[in-house]
PDB file of N, CA, C and O in Angstrom:
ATOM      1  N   UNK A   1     -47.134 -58.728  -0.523  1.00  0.00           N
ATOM      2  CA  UNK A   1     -47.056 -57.273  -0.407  1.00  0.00           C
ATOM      3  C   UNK A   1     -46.089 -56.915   0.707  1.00  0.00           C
ATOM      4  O   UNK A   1     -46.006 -57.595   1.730  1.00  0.00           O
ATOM      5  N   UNK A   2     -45.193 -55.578   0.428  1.00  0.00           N
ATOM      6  CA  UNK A   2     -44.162 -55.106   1.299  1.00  0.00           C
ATOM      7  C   UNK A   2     -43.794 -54.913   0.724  1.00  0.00           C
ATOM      8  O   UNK A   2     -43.980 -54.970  -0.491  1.00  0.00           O
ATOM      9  N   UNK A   3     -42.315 -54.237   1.974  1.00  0.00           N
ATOM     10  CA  UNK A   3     -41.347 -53.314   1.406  1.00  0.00           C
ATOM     11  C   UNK A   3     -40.074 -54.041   0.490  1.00  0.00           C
ATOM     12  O   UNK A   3     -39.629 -55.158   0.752  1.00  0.00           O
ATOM     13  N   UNK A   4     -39.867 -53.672   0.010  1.00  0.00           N
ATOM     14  CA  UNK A   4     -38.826 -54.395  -1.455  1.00  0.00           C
ATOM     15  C   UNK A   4     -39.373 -56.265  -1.447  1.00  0.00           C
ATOM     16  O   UNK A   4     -38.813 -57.321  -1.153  1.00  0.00           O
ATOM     17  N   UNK A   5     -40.806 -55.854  -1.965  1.00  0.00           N
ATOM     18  CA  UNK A   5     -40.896 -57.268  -2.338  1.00  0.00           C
ATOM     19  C   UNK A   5     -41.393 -57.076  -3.839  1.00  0.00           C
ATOM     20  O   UNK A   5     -41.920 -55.970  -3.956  1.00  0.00           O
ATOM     21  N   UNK A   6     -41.389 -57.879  -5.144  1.00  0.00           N
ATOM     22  CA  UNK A   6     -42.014 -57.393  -6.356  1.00  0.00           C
ATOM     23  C   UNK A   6     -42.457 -59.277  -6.894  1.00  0.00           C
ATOM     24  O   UNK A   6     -42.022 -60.347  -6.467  1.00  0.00           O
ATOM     25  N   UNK A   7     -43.442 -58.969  -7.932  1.00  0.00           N
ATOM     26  CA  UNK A   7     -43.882 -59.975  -8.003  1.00  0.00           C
ATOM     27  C   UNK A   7     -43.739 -60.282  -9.778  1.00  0.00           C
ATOM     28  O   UNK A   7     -43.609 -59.355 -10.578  1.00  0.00           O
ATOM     29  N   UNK A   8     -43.788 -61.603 -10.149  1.00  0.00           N
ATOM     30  CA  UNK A   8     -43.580 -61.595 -11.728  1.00  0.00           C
ATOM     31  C   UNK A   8     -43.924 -63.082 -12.018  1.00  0.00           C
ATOM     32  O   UNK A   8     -44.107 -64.025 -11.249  1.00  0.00           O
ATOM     33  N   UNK A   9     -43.952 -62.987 -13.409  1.00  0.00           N
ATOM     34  CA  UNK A   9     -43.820 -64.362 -13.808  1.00  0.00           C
ATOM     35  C   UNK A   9     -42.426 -65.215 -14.424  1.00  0.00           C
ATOM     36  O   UNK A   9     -41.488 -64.711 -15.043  1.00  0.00           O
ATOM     37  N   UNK A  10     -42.597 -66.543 -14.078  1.00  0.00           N
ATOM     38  CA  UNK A  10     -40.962 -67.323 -13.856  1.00  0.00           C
ATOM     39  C   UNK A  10     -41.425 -67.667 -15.232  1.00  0.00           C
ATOM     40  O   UNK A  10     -42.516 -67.968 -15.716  1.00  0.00           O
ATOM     41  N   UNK A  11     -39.523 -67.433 -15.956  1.00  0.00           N
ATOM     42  CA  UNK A  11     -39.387 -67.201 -17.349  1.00  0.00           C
ATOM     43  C   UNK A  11     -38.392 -68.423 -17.784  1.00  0.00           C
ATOM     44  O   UNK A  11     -38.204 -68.967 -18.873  1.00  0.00           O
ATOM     45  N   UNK A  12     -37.785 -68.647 -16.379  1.00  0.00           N
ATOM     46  CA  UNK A  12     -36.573 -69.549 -16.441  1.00  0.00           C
ATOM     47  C   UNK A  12     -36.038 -70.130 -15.251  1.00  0.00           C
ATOM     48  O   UNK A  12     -35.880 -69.553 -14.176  1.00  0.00           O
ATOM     49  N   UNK A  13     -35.753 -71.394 -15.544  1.00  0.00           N
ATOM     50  CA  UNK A  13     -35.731 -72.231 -13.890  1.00  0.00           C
ATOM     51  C   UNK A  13     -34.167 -72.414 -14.199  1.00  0.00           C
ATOM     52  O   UNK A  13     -33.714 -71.984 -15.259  1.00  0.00           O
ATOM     53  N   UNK A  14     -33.246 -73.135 -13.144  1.00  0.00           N
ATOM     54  CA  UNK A  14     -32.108 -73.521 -13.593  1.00  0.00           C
ATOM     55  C   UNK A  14     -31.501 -74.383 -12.365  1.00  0.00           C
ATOM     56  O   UNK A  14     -30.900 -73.891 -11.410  1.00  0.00           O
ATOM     57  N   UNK A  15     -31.691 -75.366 -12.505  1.00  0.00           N
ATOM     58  CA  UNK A  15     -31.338 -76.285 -10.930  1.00  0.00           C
ATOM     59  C   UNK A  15     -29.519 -76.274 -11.021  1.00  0.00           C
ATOM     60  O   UNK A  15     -29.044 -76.875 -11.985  1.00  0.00           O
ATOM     61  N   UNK A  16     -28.729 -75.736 -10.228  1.00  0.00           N
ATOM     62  CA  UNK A  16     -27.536 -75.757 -10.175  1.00  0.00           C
ATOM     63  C   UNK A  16     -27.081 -76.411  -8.852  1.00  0.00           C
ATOM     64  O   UNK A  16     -26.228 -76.001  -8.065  1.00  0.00           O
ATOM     65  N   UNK A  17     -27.750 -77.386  -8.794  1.00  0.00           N
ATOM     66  CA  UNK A  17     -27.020 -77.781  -7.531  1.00  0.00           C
ATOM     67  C   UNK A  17     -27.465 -77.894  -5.986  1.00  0.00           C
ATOM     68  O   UNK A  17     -28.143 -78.667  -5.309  1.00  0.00           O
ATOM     69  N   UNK A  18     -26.721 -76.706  -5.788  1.00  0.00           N
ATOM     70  CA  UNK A  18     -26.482 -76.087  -4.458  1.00  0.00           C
ATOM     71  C   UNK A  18     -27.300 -74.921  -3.846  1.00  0.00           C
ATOM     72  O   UNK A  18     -27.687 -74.501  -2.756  1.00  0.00           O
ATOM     73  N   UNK A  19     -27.355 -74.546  -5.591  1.00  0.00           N
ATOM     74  CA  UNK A  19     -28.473 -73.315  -5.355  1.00  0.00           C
ATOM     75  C   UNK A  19     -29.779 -73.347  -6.366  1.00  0.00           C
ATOM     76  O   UNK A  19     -29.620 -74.436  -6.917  1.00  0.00           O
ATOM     77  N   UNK A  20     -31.181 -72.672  -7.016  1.00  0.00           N
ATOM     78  CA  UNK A  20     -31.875 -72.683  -8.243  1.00  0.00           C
ATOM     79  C   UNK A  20     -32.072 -71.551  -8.614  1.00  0.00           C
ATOM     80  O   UNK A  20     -32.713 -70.808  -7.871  1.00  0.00           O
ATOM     81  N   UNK A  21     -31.580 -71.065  -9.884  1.00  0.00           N
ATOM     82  CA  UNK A  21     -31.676 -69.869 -10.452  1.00  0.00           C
ATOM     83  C   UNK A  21     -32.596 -69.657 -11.740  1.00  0.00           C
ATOM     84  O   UNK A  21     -32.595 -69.990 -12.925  1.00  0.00           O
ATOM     85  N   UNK A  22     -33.663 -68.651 -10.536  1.00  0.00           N
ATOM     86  CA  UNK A  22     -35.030 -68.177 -11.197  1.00  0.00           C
ATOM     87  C   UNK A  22     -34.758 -66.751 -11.734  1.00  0.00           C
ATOM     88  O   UNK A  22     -34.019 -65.865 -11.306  1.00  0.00           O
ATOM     89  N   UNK A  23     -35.932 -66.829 -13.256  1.00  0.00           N
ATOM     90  CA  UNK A  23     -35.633 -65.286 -13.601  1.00  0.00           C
ATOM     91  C   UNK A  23     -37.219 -65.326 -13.989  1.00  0.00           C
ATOM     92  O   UNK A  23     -37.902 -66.183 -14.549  1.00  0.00           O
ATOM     93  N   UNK A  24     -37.534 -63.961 -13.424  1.00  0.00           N
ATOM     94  CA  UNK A  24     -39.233 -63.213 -13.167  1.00  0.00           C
ATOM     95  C   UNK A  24     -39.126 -62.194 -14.401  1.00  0.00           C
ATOM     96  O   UNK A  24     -38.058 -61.712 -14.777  1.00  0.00           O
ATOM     97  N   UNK A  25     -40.350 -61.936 -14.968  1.00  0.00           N
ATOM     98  CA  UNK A  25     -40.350 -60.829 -15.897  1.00  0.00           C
ATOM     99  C   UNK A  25     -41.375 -60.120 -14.601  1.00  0.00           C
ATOM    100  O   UNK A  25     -42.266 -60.604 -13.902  1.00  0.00           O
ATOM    101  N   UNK A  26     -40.892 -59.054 -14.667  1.00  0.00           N
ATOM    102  CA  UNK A  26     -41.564 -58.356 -13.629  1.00  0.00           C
ATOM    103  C   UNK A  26     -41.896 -57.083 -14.462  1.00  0.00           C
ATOM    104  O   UNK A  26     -40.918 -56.364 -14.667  1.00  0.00           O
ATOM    105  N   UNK A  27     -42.807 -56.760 -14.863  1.00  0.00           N
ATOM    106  CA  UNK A  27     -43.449 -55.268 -15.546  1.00  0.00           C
ATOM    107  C   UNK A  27     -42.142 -55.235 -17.106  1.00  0.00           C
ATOM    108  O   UNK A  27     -41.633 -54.167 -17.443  1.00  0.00           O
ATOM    109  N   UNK A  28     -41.845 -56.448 -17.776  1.00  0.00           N
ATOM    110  CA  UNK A  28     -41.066 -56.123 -18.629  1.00  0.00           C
ATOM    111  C   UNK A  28     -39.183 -56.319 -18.679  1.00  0.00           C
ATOM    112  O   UNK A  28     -38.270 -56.571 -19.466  1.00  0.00           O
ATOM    113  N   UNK A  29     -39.434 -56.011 -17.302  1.00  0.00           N
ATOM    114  CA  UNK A  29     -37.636 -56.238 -16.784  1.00  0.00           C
ATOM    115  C   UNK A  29     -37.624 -57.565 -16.205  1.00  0.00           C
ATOM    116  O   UNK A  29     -38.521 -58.153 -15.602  1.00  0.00           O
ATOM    117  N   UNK A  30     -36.389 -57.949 -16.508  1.00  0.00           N
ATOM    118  CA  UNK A  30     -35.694 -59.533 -16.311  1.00  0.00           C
ATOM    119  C   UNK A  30     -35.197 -59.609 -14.979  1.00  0.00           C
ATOM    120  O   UNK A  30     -34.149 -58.963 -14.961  1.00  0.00           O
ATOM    121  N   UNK A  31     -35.585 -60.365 -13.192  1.00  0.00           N
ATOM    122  CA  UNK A  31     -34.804 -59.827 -12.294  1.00  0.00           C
ATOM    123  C   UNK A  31     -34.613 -61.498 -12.026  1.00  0.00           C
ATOM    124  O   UNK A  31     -35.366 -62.471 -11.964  1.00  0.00           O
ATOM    125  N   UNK A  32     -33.266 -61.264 -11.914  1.00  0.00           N
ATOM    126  CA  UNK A  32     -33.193 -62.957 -11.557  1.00  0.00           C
ATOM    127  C   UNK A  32     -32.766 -63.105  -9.854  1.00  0.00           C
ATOM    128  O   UNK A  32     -32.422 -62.124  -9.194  1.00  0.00           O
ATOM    129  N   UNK A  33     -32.832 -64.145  -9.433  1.00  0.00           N
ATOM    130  CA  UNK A  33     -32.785 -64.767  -8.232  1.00  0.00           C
ATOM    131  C   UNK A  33     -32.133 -65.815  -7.925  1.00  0.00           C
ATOM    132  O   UNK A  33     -32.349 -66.840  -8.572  1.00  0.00           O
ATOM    133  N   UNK A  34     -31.220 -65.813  -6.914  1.00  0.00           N
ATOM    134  CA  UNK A  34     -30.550 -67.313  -7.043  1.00  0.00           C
ATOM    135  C   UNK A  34     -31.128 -68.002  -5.498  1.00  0.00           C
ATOM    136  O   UNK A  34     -30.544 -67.600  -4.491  1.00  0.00           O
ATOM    137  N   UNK A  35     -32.178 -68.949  -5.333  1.00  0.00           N
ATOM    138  CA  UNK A  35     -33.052 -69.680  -3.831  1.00  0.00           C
ATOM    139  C   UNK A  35     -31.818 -70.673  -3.798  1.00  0.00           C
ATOM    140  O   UNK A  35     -31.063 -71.136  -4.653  1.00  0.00           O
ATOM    141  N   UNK A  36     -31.933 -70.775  -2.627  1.00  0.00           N
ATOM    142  CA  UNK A  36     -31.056 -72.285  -1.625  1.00  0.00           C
ATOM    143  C   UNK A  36     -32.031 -73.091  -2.149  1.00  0.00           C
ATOM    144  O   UNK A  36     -33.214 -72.752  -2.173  1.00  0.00           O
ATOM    145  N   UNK A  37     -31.625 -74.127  -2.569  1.00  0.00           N
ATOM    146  CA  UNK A  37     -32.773 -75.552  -2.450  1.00  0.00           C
ATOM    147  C   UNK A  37     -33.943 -75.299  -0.871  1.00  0.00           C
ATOM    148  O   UNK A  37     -35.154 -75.093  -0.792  1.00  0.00           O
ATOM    149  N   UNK A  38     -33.083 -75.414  -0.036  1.00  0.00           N
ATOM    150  CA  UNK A  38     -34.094 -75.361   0.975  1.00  0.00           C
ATOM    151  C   UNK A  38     -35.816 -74.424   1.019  1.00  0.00           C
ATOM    152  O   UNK A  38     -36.875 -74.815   1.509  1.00  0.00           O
ATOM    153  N   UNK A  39     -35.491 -73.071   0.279  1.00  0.00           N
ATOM    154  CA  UNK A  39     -36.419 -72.045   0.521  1.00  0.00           C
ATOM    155  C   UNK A  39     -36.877 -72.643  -0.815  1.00  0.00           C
ATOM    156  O   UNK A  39     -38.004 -72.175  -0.653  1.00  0.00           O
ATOM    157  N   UNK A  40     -36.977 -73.243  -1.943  1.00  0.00           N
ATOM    158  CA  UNK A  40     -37.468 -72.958  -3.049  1.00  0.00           C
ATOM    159  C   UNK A  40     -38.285 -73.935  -3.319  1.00  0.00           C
ATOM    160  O   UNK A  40     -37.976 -75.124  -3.394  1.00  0.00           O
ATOM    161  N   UNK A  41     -39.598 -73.353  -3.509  1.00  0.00           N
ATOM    162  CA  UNK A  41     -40.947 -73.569  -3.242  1.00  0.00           C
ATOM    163  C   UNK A  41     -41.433 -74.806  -4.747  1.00  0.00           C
ATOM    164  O   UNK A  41     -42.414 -75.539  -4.871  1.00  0.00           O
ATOM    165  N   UNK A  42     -40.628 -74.643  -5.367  1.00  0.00           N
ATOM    166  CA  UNK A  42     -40.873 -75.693  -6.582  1.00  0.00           C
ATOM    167  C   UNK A  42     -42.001 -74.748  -7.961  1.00  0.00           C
ATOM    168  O   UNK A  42     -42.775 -75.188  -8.811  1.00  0.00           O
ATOM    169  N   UNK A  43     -41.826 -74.178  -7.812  1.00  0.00           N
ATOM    170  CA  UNK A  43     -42.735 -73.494  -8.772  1.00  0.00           C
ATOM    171  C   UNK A  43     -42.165 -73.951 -10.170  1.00  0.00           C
ATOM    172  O   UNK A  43     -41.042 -74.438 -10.299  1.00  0.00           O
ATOM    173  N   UNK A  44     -43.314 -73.686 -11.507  1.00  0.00           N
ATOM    174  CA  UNK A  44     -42.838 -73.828 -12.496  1.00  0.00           C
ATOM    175  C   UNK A  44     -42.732 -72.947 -13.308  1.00  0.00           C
ATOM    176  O   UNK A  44     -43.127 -71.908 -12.780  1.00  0.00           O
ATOM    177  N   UNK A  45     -42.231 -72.683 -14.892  1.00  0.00           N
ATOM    178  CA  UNK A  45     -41.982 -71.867 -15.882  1.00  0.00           C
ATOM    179  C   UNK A  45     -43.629 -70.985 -16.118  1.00  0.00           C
ATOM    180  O   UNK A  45     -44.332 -71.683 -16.849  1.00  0.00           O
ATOM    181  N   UNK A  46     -43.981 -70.354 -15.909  1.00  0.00           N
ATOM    182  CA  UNK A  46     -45.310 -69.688 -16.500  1.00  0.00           C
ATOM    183  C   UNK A  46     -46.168 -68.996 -14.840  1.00  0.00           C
ATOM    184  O   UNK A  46     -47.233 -68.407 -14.657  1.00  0.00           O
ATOM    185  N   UNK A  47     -45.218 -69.382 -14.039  1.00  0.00           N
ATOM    186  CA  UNK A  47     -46.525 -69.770 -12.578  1.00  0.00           C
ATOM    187  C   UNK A  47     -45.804 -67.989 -12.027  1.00  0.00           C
ATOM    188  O   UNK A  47     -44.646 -67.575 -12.083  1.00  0.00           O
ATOM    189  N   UNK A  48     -46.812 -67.450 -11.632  1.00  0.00           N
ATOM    190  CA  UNK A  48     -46.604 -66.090 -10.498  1.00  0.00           C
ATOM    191  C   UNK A  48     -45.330 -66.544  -9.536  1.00  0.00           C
ATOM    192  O   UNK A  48     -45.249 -67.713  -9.158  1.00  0.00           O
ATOM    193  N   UNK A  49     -44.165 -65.377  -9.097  1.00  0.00           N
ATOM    194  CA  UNK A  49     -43.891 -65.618  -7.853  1.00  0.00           C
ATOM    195  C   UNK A  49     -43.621 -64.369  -7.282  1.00  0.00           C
ATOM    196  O   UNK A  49     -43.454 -63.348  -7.949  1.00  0.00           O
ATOM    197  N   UNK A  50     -43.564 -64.444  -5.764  1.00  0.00           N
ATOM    198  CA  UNK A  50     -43.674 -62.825  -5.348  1.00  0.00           C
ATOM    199  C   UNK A  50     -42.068 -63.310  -4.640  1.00  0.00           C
ATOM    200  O   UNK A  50     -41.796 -64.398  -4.133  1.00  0.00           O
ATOM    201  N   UNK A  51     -40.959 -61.831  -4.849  1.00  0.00           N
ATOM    202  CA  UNK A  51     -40.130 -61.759  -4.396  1.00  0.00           C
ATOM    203  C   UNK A  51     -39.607 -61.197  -3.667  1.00  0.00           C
ATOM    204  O   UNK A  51     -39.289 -60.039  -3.938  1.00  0.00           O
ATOM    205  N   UNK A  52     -39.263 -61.800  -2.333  1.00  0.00           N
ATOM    206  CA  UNK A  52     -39.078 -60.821  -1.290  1.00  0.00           C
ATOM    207  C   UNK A  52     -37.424 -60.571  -1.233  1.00  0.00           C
ATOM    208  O   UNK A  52     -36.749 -61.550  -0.916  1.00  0.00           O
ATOM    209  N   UNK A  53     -36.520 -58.918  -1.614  1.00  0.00           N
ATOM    210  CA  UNK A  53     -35.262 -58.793  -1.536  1.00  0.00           C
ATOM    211  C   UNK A  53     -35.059 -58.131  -0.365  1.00  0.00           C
ATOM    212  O   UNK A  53     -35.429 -56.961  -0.270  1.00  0.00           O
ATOM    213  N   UNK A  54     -34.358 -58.872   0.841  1.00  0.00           N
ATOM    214  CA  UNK A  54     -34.526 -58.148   1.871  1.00  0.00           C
ATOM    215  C   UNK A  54     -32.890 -57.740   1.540  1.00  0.00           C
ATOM    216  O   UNK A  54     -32.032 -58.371   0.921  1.00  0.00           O
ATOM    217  N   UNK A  55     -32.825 -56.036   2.415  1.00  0.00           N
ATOM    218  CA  UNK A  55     -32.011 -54.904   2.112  1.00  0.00           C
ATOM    219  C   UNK A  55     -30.447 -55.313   2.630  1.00  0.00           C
ATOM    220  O   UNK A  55     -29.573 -54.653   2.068  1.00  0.00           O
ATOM    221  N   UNK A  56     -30.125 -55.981   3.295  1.00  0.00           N
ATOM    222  CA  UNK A  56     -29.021 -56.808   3.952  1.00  0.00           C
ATOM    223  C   UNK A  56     -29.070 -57.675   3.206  1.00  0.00           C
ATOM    224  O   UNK A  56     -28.513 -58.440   3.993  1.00  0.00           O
ATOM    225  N   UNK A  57     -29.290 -58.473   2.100  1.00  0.00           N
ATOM    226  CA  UNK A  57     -28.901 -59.598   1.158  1.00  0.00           C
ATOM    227  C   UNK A  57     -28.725 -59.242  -0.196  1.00  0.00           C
ATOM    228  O   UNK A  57     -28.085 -59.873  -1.037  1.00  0.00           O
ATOM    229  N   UNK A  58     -29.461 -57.979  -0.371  1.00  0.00           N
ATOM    230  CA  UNK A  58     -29.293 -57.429  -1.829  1.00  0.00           C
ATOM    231  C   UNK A  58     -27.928 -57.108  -2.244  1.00  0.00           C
ATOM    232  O   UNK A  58     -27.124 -56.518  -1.523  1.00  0.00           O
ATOM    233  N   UNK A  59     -27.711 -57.488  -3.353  1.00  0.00           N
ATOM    234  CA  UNK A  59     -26.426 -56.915  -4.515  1.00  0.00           C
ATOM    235  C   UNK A  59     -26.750 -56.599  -5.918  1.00  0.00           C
ATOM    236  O   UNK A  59     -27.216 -57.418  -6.710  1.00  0.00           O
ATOM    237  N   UNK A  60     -26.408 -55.042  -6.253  1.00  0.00           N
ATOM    238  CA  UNK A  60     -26.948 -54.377  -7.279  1.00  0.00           C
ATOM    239  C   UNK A  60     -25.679 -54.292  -7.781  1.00  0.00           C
ATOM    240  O   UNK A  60     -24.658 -53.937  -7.193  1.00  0.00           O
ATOM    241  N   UNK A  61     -25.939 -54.936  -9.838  1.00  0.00           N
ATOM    242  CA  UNK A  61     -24.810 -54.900 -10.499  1.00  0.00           C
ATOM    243  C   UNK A  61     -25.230 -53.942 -11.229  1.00  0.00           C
ATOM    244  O   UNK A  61     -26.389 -53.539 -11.324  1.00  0.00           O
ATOM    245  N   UNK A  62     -23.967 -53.424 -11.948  1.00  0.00           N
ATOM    246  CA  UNK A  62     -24.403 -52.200 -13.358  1.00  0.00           C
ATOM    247  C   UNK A  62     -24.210 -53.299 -14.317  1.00  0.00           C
ATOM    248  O   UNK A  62     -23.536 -54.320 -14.182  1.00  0.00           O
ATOM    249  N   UNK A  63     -25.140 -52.783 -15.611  1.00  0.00           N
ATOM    250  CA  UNK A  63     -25.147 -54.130 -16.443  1.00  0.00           C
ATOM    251  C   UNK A  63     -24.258 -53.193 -17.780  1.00  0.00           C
ATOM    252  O   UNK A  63     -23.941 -53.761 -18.826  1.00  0.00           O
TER     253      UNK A  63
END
């Protein structure tokens, strides 16, 4: 719980490397995430995760 944090279930894992790119269905909408190896907690396809977007790291695309 907090400010720009939202929570969902992981729909899609994607180990790239350098970085792992997770995507949450969160209330219906698709929000994906790209974790450093370091921060990323290992979760799997089906499991809750809560996402914290802090306001200095965020980038909002038009789709």
């Amino acid at each position: 719980a907090g400010d720009n944090t939202v929570s969902g279930r992981i729909t899609f894992i994607r180990d790239m490397g350098s970085s792992v790119e997770v995507h949450l269905d969160c209330d219906g909408r698709d929000v994906l995430s790209v974790v450093q190896p370091r921060d990323w907690m290992g979760a799997g396809t089906g499991d809750i995760a809560h996402l914290r977007l802090p306001q200095n790291q965020c980038r909002v695309l038009a789709a």
